[in-house]
N, CA, C and O atoms as a Tripos MOL2 file, in Angstrom:
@<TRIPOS>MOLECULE
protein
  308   307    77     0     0
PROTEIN
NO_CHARGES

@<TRIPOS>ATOM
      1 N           6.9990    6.3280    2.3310 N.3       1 UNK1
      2 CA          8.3880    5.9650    2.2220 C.3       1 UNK1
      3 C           9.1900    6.9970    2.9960 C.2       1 UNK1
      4 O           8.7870    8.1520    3.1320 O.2       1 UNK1
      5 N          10.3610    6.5440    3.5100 N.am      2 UNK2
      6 CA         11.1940    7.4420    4.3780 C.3       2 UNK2
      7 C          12.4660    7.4050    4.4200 C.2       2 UNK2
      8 O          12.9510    6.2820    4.2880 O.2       2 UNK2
      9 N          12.9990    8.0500    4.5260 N.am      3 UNK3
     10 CA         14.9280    7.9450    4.0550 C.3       3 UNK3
     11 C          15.6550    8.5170    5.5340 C.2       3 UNK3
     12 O          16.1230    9.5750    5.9570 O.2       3 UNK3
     13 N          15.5070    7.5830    5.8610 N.am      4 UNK4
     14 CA         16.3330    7.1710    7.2770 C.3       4 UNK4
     15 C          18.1030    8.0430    7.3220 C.2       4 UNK4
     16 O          19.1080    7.7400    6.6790 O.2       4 UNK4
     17 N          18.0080    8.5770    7.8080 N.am      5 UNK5
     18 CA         19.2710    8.9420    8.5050 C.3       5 UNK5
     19 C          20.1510    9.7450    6.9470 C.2       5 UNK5
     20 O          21.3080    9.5090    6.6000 O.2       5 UNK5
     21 N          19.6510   10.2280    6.5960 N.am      6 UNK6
     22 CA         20.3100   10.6560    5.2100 C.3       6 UNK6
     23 C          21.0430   12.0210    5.2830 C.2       6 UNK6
     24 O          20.4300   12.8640    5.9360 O.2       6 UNK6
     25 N          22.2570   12.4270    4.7370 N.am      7 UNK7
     26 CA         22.8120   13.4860    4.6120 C.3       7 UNK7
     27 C          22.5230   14.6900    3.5060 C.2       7 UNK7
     28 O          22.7840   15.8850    3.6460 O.2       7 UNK7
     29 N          21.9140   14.0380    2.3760 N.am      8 UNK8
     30 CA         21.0900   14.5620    1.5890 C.3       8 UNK8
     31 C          19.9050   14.4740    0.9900 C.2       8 UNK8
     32 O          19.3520   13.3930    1.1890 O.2       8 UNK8
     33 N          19.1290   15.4760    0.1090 N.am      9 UNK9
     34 CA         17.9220   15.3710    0.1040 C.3       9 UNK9
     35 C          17.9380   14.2590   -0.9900 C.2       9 UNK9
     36 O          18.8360   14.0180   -1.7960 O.2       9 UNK9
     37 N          16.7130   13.6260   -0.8280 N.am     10 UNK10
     38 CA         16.4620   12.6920   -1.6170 C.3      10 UNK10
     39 C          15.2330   12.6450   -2.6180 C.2      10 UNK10
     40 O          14.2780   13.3130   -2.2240 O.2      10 UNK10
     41 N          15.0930   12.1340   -3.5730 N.am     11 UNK11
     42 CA         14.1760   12.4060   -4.4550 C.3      11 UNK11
     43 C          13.6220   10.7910   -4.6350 C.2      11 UNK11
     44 O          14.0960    9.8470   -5.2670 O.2      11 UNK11
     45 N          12.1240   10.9470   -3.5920 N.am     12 UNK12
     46 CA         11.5660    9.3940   -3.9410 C.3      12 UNK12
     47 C          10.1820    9.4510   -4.7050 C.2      12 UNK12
     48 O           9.2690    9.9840   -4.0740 O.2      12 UNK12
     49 N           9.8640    8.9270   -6.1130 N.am     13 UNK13
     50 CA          8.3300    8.8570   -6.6950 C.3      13 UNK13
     51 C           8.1610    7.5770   -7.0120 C.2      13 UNK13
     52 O           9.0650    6.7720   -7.2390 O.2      13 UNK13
     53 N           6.5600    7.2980   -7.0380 N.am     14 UNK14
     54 CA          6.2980    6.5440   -7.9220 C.3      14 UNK14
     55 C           6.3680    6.4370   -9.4360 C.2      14 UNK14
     56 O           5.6970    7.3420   -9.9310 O.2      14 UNK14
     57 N           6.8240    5.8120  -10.1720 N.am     15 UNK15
     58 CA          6.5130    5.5550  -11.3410 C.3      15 UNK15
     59 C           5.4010    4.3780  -11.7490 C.2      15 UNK15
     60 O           5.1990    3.2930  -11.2030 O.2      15 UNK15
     61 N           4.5740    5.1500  -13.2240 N.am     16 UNK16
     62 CA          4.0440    3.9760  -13.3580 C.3      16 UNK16
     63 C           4.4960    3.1980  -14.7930 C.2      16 UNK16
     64 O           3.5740    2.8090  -15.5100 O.2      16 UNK16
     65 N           5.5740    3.0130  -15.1330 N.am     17 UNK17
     66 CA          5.7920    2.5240  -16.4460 C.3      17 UNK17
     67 C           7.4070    2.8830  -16.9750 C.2      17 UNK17
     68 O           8.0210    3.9310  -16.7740 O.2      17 UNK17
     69 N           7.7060    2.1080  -17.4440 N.am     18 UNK18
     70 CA          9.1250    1.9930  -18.1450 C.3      18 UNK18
     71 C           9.4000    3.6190  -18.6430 C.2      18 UNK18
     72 O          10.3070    4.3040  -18.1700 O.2      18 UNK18
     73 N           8.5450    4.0430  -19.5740 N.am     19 UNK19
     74 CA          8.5700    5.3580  -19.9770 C.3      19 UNK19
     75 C           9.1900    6.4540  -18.7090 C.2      19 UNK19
     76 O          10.2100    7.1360  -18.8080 O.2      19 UNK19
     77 N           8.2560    6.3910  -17.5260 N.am     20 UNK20
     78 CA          8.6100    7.3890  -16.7260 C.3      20 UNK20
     79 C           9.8570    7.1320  -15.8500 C.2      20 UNK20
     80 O          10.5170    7.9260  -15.1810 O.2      20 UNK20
     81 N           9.9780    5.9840  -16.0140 N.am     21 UNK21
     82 CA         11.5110    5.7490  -15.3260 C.3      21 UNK21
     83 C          12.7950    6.1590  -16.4330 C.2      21 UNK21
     84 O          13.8960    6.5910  -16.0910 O.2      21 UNK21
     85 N          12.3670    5.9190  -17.7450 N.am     22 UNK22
     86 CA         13.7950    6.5340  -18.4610 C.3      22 UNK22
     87 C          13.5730    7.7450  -18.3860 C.2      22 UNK22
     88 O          14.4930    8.5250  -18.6290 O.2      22 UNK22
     89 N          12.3680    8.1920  -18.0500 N.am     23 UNK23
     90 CA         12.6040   10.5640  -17.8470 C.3      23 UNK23
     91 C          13.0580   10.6820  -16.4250 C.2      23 UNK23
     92 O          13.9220   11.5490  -16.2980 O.2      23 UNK23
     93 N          12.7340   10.0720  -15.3320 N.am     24 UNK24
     94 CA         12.8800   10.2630  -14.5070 C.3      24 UNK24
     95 C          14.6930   10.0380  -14.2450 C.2      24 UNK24
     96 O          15.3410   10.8080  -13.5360 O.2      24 UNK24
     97 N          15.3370    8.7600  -15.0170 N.am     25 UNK25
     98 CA         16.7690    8.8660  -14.4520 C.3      25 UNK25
     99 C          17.4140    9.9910  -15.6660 C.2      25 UNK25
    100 O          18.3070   10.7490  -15.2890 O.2      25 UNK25
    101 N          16.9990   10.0590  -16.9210 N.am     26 UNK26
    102 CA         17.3220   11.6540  -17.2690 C.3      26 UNK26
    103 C          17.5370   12.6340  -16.5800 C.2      26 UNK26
    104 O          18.4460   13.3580  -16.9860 O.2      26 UNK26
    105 N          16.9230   12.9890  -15.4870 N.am     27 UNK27
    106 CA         17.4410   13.7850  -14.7140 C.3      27 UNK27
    107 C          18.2070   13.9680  -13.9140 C.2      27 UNK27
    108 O          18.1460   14.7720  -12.9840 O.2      27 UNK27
    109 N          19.1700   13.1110  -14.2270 N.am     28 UNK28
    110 CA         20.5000   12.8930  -12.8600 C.3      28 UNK28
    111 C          21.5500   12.3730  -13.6430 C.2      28 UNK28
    112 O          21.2180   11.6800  -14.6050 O.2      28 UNK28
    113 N          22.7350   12.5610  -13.4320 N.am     29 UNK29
    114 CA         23.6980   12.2750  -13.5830 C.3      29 UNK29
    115 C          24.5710   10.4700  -14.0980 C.2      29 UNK29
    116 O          25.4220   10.0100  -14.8600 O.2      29 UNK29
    117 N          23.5420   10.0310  -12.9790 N.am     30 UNK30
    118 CA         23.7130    8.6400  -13.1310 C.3      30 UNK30
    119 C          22.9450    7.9710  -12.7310 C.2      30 UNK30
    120 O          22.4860    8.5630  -11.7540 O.2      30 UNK30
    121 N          22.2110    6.5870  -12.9040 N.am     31 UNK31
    122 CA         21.3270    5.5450  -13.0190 C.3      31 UNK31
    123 C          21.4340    4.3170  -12.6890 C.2      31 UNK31
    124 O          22.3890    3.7190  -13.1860 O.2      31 UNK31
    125 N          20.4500    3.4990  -11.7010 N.am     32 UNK32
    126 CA         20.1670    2.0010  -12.0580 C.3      32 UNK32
    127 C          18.6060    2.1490  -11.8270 C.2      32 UNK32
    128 O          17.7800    3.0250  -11.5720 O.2      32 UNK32
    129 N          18.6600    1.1490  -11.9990 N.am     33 UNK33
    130 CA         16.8420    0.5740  -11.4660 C.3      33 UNK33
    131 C          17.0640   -0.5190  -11.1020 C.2      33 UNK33
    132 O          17.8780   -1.0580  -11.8530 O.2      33 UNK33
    133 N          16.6330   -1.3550  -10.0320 N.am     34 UNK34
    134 CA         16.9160   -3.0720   -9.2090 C.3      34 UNK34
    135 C          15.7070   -3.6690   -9.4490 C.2      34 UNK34
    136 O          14.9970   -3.6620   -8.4440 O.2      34 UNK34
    137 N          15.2990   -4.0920  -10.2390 N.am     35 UNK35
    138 CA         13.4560   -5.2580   -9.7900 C.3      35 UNK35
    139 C          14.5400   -6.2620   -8.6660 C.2      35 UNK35
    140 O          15.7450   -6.4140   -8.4670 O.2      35 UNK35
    141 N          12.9600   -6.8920   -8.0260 N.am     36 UNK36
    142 CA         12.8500   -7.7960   -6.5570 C.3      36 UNK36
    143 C          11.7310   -8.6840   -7.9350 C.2      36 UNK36
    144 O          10.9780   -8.4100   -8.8690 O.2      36 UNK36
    145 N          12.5660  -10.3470   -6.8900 N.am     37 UNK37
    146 CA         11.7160  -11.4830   -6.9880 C.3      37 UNK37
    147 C          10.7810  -11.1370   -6.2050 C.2      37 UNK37
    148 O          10.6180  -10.1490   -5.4900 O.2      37 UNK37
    149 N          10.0800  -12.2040   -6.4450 N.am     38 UNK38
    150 CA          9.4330  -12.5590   -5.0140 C.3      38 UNK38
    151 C           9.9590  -13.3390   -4.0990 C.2      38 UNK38
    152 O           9.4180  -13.5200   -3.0090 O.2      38 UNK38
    153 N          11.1460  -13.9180   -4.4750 N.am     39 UNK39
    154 CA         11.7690  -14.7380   -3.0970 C.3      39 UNK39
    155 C          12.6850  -13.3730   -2.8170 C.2      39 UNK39
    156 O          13.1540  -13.4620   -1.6820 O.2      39 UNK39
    157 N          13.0240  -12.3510   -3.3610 N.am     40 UNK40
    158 CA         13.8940  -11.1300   -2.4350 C.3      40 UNK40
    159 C          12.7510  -10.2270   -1.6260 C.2      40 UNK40
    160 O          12.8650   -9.4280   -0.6960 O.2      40 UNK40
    161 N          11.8600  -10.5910   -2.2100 N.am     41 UNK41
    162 CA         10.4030   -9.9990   -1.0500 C.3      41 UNK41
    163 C          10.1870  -10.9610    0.1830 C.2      41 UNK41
    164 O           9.8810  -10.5520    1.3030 O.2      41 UNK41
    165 N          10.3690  -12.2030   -0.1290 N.am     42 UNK42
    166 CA          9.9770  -13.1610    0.7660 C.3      42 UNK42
    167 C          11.3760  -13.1590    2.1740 C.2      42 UNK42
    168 O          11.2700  -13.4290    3.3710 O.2      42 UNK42
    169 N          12.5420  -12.7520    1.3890 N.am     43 UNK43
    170 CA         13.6410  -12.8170    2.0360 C.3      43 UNK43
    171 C          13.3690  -11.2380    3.3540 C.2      43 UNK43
    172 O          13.6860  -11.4080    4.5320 O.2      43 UNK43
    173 N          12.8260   -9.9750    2.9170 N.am     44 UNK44
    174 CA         12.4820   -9.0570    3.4820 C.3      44 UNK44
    175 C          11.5790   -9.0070    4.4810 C.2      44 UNK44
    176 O          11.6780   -8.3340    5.5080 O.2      44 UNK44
    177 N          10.3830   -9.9810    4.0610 N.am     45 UNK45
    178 CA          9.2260   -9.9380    5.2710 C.3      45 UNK45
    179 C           9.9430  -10.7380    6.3440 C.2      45 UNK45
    180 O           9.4210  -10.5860    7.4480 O.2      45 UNK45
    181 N          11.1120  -11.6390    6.3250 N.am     46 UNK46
    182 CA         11.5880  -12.2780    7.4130 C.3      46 UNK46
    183 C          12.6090  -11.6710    8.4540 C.2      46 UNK46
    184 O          13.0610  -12.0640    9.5290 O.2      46 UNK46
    185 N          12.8540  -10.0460    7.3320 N.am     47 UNK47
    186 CA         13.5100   -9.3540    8.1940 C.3      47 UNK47
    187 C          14.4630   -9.0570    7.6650 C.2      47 UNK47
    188 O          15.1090   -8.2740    8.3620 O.2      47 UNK47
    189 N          15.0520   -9.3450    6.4820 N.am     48 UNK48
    190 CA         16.8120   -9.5190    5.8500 C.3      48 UNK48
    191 C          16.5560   -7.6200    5.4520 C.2      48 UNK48
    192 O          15.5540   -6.9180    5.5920 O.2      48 UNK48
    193 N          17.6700   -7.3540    5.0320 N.am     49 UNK49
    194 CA         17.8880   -5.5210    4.5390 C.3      49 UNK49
    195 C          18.4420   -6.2050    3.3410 C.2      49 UNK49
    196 O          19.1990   -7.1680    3.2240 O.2      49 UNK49
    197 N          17.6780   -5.2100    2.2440 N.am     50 UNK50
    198 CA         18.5010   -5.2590    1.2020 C.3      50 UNK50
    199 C          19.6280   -4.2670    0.9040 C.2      50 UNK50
    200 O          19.2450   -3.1290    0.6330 O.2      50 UNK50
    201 N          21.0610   -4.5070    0.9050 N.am     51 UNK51
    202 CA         22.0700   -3.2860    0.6960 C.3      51 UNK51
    203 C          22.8710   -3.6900   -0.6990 C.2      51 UNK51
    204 O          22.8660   -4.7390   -1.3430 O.2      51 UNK51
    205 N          23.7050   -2.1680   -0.9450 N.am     52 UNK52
    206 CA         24.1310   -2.1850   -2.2930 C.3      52 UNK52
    207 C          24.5590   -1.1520   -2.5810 C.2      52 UNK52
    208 O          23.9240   -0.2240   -2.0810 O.2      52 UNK52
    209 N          25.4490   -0.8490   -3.2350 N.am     53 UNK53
    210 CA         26.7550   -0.1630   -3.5210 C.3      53 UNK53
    211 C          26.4460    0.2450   -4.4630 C.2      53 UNK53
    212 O          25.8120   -0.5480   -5.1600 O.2      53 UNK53
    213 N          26.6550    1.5020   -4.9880 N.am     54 UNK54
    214 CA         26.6390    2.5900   -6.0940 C.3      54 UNK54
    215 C          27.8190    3.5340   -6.4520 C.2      54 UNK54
    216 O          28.6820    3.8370   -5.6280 O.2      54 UNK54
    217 N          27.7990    4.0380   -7.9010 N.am     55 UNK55
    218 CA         29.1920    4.6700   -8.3550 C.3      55 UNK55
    219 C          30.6990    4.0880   -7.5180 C.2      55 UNK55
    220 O          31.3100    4.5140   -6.5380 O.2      55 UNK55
    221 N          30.8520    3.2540   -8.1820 N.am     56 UNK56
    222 CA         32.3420    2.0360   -7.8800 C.3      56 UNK56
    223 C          32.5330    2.6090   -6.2400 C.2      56 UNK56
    224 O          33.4200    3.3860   -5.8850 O.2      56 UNK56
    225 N          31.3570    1.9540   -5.2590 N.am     57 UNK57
    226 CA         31.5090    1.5440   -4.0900 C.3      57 UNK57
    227 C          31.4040    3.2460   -3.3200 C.2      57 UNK57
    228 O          31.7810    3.5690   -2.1930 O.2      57 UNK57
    229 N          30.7770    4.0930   -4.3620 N.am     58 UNK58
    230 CA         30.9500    5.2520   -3.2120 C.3      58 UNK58
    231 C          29.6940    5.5860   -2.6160 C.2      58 UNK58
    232 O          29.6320    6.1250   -1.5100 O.2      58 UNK58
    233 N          28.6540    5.2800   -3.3240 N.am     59 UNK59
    234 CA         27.5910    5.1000   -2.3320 C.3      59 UNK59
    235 C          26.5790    3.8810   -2.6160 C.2      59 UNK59
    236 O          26.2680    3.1360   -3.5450 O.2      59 UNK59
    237 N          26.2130    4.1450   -1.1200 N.am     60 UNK60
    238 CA         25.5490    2.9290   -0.0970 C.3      60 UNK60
    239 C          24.1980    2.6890   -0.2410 C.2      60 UNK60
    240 O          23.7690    3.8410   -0.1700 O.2      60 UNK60
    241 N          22.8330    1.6850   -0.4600 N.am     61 UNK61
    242 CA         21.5430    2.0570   -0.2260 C.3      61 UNK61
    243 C          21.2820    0.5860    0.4110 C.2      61 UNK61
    244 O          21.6120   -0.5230   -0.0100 O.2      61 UNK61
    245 N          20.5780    0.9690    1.5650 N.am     62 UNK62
    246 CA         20.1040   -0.0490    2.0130 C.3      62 UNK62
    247 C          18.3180    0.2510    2.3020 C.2      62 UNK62
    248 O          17.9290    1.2920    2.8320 O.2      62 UNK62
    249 N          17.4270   -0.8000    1.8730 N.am     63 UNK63
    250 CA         16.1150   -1.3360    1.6730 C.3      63 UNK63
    251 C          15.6570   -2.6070    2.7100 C.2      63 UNK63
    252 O          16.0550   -3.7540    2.9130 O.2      63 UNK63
    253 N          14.4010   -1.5720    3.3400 N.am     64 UNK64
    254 CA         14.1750   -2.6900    3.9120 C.3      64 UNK64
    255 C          12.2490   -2.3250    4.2520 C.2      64 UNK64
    256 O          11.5400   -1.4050    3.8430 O.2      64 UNK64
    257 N          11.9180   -3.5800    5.2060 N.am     65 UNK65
    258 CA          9.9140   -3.2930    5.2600 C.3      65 UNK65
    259 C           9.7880   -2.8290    6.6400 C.2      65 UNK65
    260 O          10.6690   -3.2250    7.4030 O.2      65 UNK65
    261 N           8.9610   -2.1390    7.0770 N.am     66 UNK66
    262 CA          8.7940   -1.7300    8.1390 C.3      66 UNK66
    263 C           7.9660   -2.9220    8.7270 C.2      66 UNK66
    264 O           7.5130   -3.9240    8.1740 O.2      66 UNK66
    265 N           7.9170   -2.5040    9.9920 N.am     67 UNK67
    266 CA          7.0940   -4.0550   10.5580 C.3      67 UNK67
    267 C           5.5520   -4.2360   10.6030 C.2      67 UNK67
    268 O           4.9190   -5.0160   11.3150 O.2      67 UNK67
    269 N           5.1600   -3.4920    9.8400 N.am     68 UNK68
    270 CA          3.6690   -3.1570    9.6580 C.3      68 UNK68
    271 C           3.5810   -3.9060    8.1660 C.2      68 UNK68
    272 O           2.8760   -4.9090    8.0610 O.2      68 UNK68
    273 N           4.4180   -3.3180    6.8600 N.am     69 UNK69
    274 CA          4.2790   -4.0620    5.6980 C.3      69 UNK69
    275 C           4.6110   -5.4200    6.4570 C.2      69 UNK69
    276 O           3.6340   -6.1490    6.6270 O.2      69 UNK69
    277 N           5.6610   -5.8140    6.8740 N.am     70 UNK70
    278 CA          6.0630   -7.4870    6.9150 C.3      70 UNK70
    279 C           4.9230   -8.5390    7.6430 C.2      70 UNK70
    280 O           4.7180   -9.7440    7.5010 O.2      70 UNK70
    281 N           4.2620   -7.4480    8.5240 N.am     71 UNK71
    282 CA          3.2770   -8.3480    8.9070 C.3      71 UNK71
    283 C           2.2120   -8.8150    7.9850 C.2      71 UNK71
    284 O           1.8230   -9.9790    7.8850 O.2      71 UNK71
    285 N           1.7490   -7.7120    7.2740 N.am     72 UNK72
    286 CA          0.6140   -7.6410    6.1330 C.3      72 UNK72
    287 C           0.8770   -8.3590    5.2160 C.2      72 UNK72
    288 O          -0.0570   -8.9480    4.6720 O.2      72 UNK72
    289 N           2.4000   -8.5720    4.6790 N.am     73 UNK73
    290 CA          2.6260   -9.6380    3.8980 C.3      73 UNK73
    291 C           2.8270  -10.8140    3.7970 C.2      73 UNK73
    292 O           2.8130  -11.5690    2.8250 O.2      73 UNK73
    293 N           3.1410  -11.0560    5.5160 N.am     74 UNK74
    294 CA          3.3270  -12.4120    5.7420 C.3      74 UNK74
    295 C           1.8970  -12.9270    5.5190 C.2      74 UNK74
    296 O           1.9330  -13.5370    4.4500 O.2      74 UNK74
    297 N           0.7280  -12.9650    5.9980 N.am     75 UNK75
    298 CA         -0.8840  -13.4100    5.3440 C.3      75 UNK75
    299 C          -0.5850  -13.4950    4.0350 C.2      75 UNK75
    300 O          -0.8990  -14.6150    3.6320 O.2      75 UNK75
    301 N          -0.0520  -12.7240    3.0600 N.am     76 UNK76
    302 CA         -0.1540  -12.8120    1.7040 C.3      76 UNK76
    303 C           0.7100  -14.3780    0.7950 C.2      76 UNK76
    304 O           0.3620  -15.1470   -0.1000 O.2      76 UNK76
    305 N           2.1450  -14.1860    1.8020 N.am     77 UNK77
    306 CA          3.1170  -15.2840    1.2050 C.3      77 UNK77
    307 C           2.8730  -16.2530    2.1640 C.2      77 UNK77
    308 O           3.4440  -17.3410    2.1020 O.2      77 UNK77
@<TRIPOS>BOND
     1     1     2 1
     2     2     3 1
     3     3     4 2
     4     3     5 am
     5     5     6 1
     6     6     7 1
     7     7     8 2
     8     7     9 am
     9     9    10 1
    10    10    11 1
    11    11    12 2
    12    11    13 am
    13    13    14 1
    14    14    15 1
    15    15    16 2
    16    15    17 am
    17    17    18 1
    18    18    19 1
    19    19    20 2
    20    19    21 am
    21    21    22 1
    22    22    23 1
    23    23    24 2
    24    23    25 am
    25    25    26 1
    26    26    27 1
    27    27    28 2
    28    27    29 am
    29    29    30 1
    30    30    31 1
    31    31    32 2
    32    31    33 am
    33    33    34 1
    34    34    35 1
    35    35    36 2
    36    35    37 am
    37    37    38 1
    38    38    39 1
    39    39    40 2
    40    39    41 am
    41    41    42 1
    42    42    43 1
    43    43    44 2
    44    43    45 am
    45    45    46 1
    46    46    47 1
    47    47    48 2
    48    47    49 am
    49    49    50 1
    50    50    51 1
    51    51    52 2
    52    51    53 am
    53    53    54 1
    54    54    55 1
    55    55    56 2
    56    55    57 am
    57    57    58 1
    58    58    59 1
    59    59    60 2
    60    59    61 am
    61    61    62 1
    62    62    63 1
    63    63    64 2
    64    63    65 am
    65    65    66 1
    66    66    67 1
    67    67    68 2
    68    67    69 am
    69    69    70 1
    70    70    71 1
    71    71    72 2
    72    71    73 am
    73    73    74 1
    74    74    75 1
    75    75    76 2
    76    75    77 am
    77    77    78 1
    78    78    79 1
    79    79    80 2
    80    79    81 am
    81    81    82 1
    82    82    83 1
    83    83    84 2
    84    83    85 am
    85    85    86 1
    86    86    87 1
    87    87    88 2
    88    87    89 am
    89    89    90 1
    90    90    91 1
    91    91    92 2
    92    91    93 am
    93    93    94 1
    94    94    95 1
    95    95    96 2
    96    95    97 am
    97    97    98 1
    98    98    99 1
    99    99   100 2
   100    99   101 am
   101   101   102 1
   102   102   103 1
   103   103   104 2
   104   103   105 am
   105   105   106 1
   106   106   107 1
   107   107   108 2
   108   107   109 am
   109   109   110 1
   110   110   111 1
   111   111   112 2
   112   111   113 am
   113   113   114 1
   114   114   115 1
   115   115   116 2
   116   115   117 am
   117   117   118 1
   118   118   119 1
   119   119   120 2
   120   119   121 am
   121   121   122 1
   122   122   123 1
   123   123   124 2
   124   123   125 am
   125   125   126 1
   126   126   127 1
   127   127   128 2
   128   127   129 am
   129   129   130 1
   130   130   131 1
   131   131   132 2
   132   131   133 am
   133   133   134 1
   134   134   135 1
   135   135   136 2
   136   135   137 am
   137   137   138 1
   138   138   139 1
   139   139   140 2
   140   139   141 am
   141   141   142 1
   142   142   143 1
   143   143   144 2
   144   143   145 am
   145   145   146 1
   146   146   147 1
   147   147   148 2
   148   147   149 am
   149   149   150 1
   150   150   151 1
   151   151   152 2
   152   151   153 am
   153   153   154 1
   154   154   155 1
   155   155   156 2
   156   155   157 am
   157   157   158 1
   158   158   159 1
   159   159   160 2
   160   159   161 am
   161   161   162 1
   162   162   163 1
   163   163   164 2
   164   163   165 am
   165   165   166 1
   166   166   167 1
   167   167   168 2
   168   167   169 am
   169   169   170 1
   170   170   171 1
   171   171   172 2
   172   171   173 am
   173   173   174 1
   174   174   175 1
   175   175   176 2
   176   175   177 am
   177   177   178 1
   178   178   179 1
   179   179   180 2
   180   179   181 am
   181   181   182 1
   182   182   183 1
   183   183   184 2
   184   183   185 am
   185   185   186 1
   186   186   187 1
   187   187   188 2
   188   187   189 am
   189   189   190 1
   190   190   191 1
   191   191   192 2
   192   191   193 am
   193   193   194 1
   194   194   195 1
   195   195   196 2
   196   195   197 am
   197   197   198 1
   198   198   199 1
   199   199   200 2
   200   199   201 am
   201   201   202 1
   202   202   203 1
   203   203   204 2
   204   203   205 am
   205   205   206 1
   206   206   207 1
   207   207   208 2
   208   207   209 am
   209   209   210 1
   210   210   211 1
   211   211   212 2
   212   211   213 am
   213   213   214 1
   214   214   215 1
   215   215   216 2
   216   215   217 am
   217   217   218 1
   218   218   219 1
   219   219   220 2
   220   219   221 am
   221   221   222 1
   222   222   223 1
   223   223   224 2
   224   223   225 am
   225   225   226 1
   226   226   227 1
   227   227   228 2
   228   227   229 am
   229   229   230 1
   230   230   231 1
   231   231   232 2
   232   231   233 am
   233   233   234 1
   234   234   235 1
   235   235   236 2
   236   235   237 am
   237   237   238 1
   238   238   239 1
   239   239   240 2
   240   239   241 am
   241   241   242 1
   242   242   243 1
   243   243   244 2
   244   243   245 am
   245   245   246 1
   246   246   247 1
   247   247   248 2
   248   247   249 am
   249   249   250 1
   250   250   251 1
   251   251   252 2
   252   251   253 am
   253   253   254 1
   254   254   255 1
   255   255   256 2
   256   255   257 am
   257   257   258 1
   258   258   259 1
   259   259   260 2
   260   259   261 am
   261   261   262 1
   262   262   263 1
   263   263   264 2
   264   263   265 am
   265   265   266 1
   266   266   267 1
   267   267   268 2
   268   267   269 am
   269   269   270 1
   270   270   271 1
   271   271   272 2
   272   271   273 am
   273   273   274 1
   274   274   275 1
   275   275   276 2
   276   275   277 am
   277   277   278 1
   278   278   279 1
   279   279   280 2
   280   279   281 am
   281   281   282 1
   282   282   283 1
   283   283   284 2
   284   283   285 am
   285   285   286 1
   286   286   287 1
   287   287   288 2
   288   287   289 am
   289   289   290 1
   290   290   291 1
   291   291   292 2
   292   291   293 am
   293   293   294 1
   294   294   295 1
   295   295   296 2
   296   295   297 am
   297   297   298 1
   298   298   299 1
   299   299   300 2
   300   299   301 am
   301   301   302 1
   302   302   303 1
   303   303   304 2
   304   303   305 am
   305   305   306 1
   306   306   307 1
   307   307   308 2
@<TRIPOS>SUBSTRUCTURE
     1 UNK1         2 RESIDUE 1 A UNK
     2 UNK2         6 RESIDUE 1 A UNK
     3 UNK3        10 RESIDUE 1 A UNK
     4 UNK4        14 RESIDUE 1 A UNK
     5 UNK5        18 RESIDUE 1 A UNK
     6 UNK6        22 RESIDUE 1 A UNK
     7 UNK7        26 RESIDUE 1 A UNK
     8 UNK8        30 RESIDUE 1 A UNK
     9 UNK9        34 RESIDUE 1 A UNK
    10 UNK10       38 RESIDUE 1 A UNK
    11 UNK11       42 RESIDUE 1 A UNK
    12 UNK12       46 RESIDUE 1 A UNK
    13 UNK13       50 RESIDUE 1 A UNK
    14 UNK14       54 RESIDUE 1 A UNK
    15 UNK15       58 RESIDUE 1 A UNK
    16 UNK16       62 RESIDUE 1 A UNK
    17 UNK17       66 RESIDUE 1 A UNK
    18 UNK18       70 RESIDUE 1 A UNK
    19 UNK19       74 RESIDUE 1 A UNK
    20 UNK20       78 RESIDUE 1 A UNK
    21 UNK21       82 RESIDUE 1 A UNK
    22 UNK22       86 RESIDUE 1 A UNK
    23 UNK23       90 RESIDUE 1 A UNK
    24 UNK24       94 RESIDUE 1 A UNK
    25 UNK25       98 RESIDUE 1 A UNK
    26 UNK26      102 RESIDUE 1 A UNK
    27 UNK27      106 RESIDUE 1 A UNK
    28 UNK28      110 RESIDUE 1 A UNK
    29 UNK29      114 RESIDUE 1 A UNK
    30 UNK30      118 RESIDUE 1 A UNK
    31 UNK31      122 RESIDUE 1 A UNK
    32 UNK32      126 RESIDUE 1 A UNK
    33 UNK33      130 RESIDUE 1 A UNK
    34 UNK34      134 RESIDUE 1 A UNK
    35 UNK35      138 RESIDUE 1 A UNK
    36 UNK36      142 RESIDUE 1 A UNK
    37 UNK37      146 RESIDUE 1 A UNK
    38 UNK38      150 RESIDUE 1 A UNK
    39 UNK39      154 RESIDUE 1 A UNK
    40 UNK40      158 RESIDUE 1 A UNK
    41 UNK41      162 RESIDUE 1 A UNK
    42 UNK42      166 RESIDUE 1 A UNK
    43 UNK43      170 RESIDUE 1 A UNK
    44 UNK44      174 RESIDUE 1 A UNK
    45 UNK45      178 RESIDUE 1 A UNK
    46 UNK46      182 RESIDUE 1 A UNK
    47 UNK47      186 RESIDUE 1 A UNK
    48 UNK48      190 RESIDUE 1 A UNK
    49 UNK49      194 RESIDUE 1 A UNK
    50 UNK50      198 RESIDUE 1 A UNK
    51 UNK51      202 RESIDUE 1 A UNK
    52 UNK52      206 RESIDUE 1 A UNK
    53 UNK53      210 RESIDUE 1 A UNK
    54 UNK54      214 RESIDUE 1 A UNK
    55 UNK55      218 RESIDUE 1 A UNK
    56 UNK56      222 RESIDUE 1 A UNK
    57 UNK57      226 RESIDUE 1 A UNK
    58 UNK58      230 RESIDUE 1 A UNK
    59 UNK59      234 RESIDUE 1 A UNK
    60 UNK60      238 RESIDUE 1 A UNK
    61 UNK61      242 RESIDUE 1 A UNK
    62 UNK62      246 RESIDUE 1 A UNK
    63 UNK63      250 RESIDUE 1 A UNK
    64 UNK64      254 RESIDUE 1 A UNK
    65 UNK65      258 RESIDUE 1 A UNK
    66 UNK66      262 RESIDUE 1 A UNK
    67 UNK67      266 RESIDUE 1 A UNK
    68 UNK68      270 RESIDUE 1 A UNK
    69 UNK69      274 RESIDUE 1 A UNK
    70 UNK70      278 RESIDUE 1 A UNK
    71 UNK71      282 RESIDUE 1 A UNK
    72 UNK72      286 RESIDUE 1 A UNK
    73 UNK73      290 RESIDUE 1 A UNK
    74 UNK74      294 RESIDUE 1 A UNK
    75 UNK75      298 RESIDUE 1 A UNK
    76 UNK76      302 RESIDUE 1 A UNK
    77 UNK77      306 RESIDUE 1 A UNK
């Protein structure tokens, strides 16, 4: 995973379970978590960015597949 063009450091892990995601946003100030369908996966391998607004519009995150996942997934979907 890679955080493109960023002004600050960023903190990216895996989690494996509900548990480690409520310790993990414990440690910050403020929180979401987003689940993806599978039609917002399906919408990604075709190329779309997912973007989205945080703390009343002050920050930005945009998500997207590199062209190596989208290929690998297109065989899958």
């Amino acid at each position: 995973m890679k955080n493109e063009l960023a002004y600050f450091e960023t903190d990216f892990q895996w989690l494996n379970n509900e548990s480690e995601v409520d310790s993990f946003h414990g440690d910050y100030f403020s929180a979401e978590t987003l689940s993806m369908s599978l039609d917002d996966l399906k919408e990604m391998v075709r190329g779309k960015y997912l973007a989205w607004t945080f703390e009343e519009k002050e920050y930005s995150h945009v998500l997207y597949l590199d062209d190596d996942a989208k290929e690998f997934l297109k065989g899958l979907l």
